[in-house]
N, C-alpha and C positions, 0 to 999 in steps of 0.2 A: 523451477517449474511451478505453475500454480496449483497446481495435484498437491506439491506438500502442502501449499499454504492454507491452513485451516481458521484463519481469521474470519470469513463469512458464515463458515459452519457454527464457529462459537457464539457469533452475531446475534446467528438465527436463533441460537439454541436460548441467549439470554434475554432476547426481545419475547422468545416465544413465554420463558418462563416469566419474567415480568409482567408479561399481561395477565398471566395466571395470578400472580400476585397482587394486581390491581386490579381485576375482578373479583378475588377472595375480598377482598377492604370496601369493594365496594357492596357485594353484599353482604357484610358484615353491617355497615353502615345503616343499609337498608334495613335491617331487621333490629338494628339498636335502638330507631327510630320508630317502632314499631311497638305498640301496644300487645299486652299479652291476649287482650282480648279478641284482637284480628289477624296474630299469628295462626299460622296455617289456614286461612280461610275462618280462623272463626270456630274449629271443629275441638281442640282442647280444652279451648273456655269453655265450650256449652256444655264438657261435661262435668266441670269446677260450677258453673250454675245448679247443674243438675244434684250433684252433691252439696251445695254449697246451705239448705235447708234444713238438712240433717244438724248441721254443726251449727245455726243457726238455735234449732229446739234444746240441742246439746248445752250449747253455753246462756240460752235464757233459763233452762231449768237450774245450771250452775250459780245463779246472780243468784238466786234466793240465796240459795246453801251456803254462798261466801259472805253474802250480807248478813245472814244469822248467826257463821263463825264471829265475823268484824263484831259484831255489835257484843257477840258472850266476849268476846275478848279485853272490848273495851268498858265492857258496864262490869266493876266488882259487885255494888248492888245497885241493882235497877231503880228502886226505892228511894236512894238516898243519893246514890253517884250520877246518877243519868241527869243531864241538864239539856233546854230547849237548842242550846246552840251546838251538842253535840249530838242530838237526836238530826237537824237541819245538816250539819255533816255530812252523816252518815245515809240520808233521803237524797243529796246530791251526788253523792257519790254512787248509789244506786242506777239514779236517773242516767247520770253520765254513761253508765256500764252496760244499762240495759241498752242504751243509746247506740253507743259502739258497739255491741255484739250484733245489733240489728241491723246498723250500715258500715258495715265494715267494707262490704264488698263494694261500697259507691264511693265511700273515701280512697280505696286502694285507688280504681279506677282513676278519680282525678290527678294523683299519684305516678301513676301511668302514663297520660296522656301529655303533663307536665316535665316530665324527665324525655321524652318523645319529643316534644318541640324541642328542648334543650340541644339535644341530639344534634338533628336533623338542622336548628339552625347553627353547631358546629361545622358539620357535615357543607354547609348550604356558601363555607368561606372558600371554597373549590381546594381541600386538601393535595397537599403533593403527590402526584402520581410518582412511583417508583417507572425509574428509564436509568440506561447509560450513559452517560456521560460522553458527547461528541469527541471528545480531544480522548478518552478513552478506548472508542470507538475505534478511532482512526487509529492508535498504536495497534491495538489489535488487530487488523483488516494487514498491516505490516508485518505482521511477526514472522519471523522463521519458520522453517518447520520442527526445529528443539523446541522454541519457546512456544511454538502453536500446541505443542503435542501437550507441554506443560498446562497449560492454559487450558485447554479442554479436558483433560482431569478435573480441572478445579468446577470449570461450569460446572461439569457432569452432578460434582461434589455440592455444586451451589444449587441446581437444579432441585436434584434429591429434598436438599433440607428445604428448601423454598416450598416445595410441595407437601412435605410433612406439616410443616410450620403452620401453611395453609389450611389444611384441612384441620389441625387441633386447634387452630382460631375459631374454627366455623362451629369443631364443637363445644368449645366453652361457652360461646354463644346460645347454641341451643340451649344446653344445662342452665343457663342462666334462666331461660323462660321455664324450665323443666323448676327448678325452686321455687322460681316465684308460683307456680300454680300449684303447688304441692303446699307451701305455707299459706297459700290464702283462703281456704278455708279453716284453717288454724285458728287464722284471727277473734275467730267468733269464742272460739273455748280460752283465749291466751286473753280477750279484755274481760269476760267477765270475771276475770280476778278480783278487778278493781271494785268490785263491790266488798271488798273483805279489808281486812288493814294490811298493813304497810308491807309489812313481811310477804304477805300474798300475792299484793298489788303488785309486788315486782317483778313476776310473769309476765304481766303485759306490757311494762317497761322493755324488758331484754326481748320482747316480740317484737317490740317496735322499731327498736334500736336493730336487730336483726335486720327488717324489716327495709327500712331505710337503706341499709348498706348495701341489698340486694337490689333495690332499686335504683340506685344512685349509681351502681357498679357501672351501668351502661354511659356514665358521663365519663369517669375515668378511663374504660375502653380506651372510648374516641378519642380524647385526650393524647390518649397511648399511640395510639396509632399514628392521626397527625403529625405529632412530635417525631416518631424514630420516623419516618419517611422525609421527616426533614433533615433532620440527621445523615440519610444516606444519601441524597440529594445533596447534600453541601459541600461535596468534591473530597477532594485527598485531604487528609491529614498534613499537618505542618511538619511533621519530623519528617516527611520522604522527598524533601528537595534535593537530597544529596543521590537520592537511587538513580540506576538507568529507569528508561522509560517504562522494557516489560516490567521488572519488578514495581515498580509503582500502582502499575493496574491488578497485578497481583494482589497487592497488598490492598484495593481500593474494593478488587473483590471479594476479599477475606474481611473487611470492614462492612460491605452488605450482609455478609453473609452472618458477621457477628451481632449487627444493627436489628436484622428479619429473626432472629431468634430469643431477643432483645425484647422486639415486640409482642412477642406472641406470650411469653414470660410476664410482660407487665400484663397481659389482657388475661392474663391466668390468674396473676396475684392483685385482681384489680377489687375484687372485694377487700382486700385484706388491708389495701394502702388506703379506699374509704371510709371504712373503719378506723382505723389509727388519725388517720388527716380527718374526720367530722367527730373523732370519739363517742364513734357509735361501739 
């Protein structure tokens, strides 16, 4: 009787949740592609501008003070050790400092806007939407009502994690803009190191390098994404030519299931493989 067969209800349940799933990626995308400057309207920047002055006066009163340590550090006697091509050093390295402490915020920006096209022409290669599989489809819409009853467990099981997955994607993402707007007023106080010597200077290195990897993060995302949606799109595994048909689909939904968890894992640990892969 068709009252057992629950093949159209599992249908419903994985077409409904896949769409969930490829509207999460697609507004993930969306906001990957997205400057932190015109995230939310534009209302978190303004208030990183509005702060962003303070740490401005901050790290220009700092260049003197690390320029004065730099230079006690480097002259034993001023008299006799100081020479014109280490005084011209020391005035460029200054220049540069004050330089960077004062445009930090328009360097990020381009920064921004650059990893934003990167993005978005990722984005723009029409990535694989997550679906089921017709010839899967069709075993399912067939099954019994044992194997149906089995089979809608797993949705139910597939469902669940699909929608946790989902939703911890979106906020990695967020956090993601949540750092970068918290470190970039930093900037200002982390380059005028470089006014100082080396040992000092290295502040604004590991800012930088920070820096980058947080921004960069939104290419490996995408990257991440892409890739396992291709992965789950490329049908059964080659070891299940031996199964009956339900266990195959089974098996092909416990392979989604492992793939969607897969991905949300890489877009968590996506600073960390930038880092490592640009040795930042």
């Amino acid at each position: 009787m068709d009252i057992f067969k629950l093949g159209n209800k599992i249908l419903a349940l994985l077409e409904m949740v896949f769409g969930f799933w490829n509207n999460q990626v697609s507004l993930v995308f969306a906001m990957l592609g997205q400057s932190p400057v015109n995230f939310k309207g534009g209302g978190p920047w303004q208030v990183v501008e509005r702060i962003e002055p303070i740490f401005v006066g901050v790290g220009s009163s700092l260049v003197v003070l690390f320029f004065v340590l730099g230079f006690c550090s480097e002259s034993v006697d001023v008299r006799e050790e100081i020479r014109f091509e280490a005084i011209l050093r020391m005035l460029i390295r200054l220049g540069i400092a004050e330089w960077l402490v004062a445009n930090n915020v328009t360097i990020m920006k381009a920064f921004f806007s650059t990893i934003g096209n990167l993005v978005n022409a990722l984005s723009a290669g029409q990535y694989t939407t997550l679906a089921i599989d017709s010839a899967q489809a069709d075993i399912i819409r067939g099954l019994g009502f044992g194997e149906s009853l089995i089979m809608l467990l797993l949705a139910a099981l597939l469902s669940v994690i699909v929608i946790i997955c989902g939703f911890f994607m979106i906020y990695t993402v967020y956090f993601r803009f949540l750092k970068l707007m918290v470190i970039v007023p930093m900037g200002a106080i982390a380059f005028s190191t470089l006014a100082g010597n080396r040992n000092v200077a290295h502040t604004a290195s590991s800012y930088a390098k920070h820096f980058l990897s947080v921004v960069f993060e939104a290419v490996t995302m995408a990257l991440a994404i892409i890739l396992c949606n291709a992965f789950i799109s490329a049908g059964l595994p080659a070891f299940t030519g031996s199964y009956a048909d339900w266990a195959k689909t089974l098996i092909y939904l416990c392979e989604m299931t492992f793939t969607i968890a897969l991905t949300v894992g890489s877009v968590k640990g996506a600073q960390t493989l930038t880092s490592k892969a640009l040795g930042l």
